[in-house]
C-alpha positions in Angstrom: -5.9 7.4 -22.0 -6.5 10.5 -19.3 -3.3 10.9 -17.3 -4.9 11.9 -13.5 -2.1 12.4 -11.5 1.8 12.4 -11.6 3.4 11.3 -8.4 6.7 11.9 -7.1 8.4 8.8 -5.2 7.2 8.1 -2.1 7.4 5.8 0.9 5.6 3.0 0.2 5.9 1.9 3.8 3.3 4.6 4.4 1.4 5.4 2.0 0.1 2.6 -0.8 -0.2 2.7 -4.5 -2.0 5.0 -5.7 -5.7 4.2 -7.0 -8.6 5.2 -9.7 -12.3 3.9 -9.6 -15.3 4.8 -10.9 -18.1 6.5 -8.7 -21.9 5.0 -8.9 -24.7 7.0 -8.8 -25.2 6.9 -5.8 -22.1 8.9 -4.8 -20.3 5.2 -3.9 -17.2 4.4 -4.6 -17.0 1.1 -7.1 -13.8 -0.9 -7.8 -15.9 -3.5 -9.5 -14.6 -2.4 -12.7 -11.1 -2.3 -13.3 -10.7 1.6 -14.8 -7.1 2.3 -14.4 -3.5 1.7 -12.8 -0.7 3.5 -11.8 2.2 3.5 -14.0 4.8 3.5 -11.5 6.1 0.5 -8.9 5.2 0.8 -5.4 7.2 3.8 -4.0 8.7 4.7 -7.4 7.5 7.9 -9.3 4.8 7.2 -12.1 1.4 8.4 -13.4 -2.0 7.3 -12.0 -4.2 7.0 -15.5 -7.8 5.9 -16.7 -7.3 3.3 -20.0 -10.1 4.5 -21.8 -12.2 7.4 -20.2 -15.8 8.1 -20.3 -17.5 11.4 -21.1 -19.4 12.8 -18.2 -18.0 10.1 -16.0 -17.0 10.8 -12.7 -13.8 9.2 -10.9 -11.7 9.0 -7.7 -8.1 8.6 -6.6 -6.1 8.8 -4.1 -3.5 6.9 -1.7 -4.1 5.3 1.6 -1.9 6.4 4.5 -1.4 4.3 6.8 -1.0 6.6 9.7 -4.1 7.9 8.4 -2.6 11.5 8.6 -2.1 12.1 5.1 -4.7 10.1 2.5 -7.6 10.4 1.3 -9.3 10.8 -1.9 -10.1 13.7 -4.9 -13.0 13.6 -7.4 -12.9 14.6 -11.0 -15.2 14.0 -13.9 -14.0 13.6 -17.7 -15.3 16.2 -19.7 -14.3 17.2 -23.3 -11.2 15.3 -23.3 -9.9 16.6 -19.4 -10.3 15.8 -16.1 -12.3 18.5 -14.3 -11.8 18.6 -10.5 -15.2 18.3 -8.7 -15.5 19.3 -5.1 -17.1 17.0 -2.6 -20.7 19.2 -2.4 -20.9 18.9 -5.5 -21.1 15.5 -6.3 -24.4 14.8 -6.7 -24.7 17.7 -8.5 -22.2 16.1 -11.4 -23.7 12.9 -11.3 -27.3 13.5 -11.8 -25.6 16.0 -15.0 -24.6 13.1 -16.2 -27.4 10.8 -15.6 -29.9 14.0 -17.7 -27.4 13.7 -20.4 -27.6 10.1 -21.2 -23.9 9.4 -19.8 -24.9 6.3 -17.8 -22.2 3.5 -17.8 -23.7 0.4 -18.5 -23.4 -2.4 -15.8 -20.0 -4.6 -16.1 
C-alpha cells in the first residue's frame, strides 16, 4: 500500500473526494481500473492511497473544485518503494522510462 496524500478536512461542498488513477501511455488519464481510494469520508480528514502499487508506474490525484479555483491534479510515479513527484513536461519523459524498462501494465 503507497500512502499518496494526507488530507486535512475540508468542505466537501466545494471540493470532492479526493481521487488516484493510473496514467496510459499516452499521457491519458484512465479510471478503468480501480487503483485506489481515499481513506477518509467526504469532507473528513483521511489518506488518498494506491492498494497495491506498480514499479515504474505512473499515477494521478487530485480533488475537483467546484468553483474551479482551487483543483486540479499532481503526477507521481512509484519507484523503489516511493512516490516520486513528476512534473507535467516531463511526462512523457517517465512514461516511455517505463515502457524501455519492461514496466508496462497489462490491459484490465
Amino acid at each position: 500500500m503507497l500512502v499518496v496524500k494526507s488530507y486535512e478536512p475540508y468542505n466537501h461542498r466545494r471540493y470532492s473526494s479526493p481521487w488516484v488513477c493510473l496514467v496510459a501511455a499516452d499521457t491519458t488519464l484512465d479510471f478503468s481500473t480501480h487503483v485506489g481510494r481515499y481513506t477518509g469520508y467526504n469532507g473528513s480528514e483521511g489518506d488518498l492511497i494506491v492498494h497495491s502499487p506498480v514499479e515504474g508506474q505512473v499515477y494521478a490525484y487530485g480533488q475537483k473544485d467546484y468553483r474551479g479555483n482551487n483543483g486540479g491534479y499532481q503526477y507521481i510515479q512509484y519507484l523503489n518503494g516511493a512516490a516520486v513527484p513528476v512534473e507535467r513536461k516531463n511526462l512523457v519523459a517517465a512514461l516511455e522510462e517505463r515502457e524501455r524498462n519492461g514496466q508496462v501494465s497489462s490491459p484490465n
